[in-house]
C-alpha positions in Angstrom: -162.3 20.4 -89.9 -161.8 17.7 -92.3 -161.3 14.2 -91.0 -158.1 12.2 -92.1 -158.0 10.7 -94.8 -156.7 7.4 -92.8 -160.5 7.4 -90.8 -160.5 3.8 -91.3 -156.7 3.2 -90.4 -153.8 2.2 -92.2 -152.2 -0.9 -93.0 -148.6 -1.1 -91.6 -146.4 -4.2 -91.0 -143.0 -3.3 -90.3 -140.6 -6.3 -92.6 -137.2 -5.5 -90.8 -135.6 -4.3 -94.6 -134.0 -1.4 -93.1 -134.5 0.9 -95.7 -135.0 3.3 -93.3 -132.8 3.0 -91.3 -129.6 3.0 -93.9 -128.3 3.5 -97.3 -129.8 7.7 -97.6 -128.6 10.5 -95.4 -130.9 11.9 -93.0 -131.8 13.1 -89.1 -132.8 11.3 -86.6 -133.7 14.1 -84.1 -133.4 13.3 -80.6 -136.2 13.7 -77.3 -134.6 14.1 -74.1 -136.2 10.9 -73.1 -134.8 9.4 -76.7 -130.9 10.5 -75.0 -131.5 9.0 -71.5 -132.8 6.1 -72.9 -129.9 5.4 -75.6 -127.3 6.6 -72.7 -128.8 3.7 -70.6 -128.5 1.4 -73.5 -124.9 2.2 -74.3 -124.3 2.8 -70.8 -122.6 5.5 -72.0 -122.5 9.3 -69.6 -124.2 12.1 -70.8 -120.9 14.2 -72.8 -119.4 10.8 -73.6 -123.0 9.7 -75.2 -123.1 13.1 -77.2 -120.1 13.3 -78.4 -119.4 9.5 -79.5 -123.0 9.3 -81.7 -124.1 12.7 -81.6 -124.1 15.7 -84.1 -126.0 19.2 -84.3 -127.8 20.1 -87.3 -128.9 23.6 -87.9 -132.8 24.0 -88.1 -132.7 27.4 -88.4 -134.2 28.3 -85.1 -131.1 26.1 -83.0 -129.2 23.2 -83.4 -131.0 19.7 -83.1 -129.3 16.8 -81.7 -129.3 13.9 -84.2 -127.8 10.7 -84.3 -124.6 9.9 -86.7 -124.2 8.1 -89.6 -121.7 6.0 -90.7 -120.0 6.8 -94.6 -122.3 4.7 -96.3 -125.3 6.8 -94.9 -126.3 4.1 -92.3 -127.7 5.1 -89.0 -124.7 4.8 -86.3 -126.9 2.1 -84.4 -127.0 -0.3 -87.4 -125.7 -3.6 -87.3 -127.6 -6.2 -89.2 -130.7 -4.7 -87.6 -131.1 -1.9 -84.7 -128.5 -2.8 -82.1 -131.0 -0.5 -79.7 -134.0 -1.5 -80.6 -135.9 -1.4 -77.5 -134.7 2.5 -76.7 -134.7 3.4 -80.5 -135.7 7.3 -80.6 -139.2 7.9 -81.0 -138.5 9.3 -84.1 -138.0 5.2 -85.4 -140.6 3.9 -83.1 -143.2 5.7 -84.9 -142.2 5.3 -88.4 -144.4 5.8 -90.3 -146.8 7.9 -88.7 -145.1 10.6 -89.1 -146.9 14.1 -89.5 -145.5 14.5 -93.1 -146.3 11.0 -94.4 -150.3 11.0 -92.6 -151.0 14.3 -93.4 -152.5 13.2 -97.2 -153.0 10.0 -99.1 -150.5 10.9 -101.9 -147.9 11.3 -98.8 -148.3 8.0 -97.7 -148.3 6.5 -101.3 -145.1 8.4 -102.3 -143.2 7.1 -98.6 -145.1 3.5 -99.7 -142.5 2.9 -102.9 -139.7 3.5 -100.6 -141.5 1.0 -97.6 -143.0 -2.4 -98.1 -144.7 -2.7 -95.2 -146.7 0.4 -95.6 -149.9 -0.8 -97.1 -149.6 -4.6 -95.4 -150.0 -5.7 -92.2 -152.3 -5.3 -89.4 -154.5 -2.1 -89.3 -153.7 0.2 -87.3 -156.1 2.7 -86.0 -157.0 5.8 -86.4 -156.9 6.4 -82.6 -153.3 4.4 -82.7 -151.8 6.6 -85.5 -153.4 10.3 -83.6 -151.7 8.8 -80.0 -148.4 8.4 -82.2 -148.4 12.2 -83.8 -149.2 13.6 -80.4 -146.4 11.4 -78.5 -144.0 13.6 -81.4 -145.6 16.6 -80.4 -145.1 16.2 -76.6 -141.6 14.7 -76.7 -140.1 16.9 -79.7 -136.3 17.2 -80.4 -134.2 18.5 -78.2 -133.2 22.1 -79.8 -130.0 23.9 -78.5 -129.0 27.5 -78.8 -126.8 28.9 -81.0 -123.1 28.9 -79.2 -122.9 25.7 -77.7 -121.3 22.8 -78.9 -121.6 19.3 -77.5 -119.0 19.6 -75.6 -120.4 22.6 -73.7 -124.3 21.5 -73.9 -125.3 21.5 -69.7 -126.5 18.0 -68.7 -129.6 19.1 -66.3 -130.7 21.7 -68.8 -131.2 19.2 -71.9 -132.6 16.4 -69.4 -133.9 17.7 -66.8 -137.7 16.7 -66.3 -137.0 14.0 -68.8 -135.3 12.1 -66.4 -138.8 11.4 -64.5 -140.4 10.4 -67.5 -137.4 8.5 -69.9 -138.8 4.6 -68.9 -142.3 5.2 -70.6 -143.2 3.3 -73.7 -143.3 5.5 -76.1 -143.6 3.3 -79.8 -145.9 1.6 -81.2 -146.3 -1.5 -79.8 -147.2 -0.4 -76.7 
């Protein structure tokens, strides 16, 4: 197996412009950790959480949950910055070492226009940036049958075992 091509790690300072986090439409798919700890933050109950910033998106294999966005494409928690930052979905925390964007150099370059502190910053490891894809794989999106609805999703079967695990640090800076 080939090693990465970010061996030597990858310069990433995030600058708090937003761009990712407004202005284009787009999913941000939800852990079951990522819904307990946004239901804590809101201090919102499980249905009420769902249904107020919520949606299913089709994936093919199930409906995902992912957050809402308002008209102008902005992610439902933005208000001059995240107002959840410190229970933002992992999804966020780990922008962007992402599988799609680290899996080649011309990935990262192409998400770098769109991203100015990709290619700035402090270096992060290769060990860092391989401890963020695997905190992905082993909190993935939460993926609900066909036939359900938000309304009708059950509570313990979403979050069960999550609920043991939901206050780990699971971004970056940790």
């Amino acid at each position: 197996m080939n090693d990465p091509f970010y061996i030597e790690g990858l310069r990433f300072g995030c600058t708090a412009c937003s761009k990712c986090c407004r202005h284009e439409p787009g999913f941000v798919f939800l852990s079951s950790n990522d819904i307990l700890r946004l239901m804590d933050a809101t201090g919102l109950a499980f249905r009420d959480f769902l249904i107020k910033f919520t949606r299913t998106v089709d994936l093919g294999t199930g409906l995902a949950i992912s957050l809402l966005e308002t008209n102008r494409f902005d992610c439902i928690f933005w208000n001059e910055g995240c107002s959840v930052y410190p229970a933002r979905p992992l999804q966020c925390s780990t922008y962007p070492f992402w599988e799609r964007i680290v899996e080649s150099r011309k990935s990262w370059l192409v998400e770098a226009e769109d991203c100015p502190g990709m290619g700035s910053g402090p270096l992060v490891s290769m060990e860092l940036i391989d401890e963020l894809l695997a905190r992905r794989w082993k909190h993935p999106p939460v993926l609900v049958p066909y036939g359900y609805t938000l309304e009708n999703i059950n509570e313990n079967s979403i979050l069960g075992s999550a609920r043991i695990t939901a206050n780990t640090s699971d971004s970056i800076e940790s």
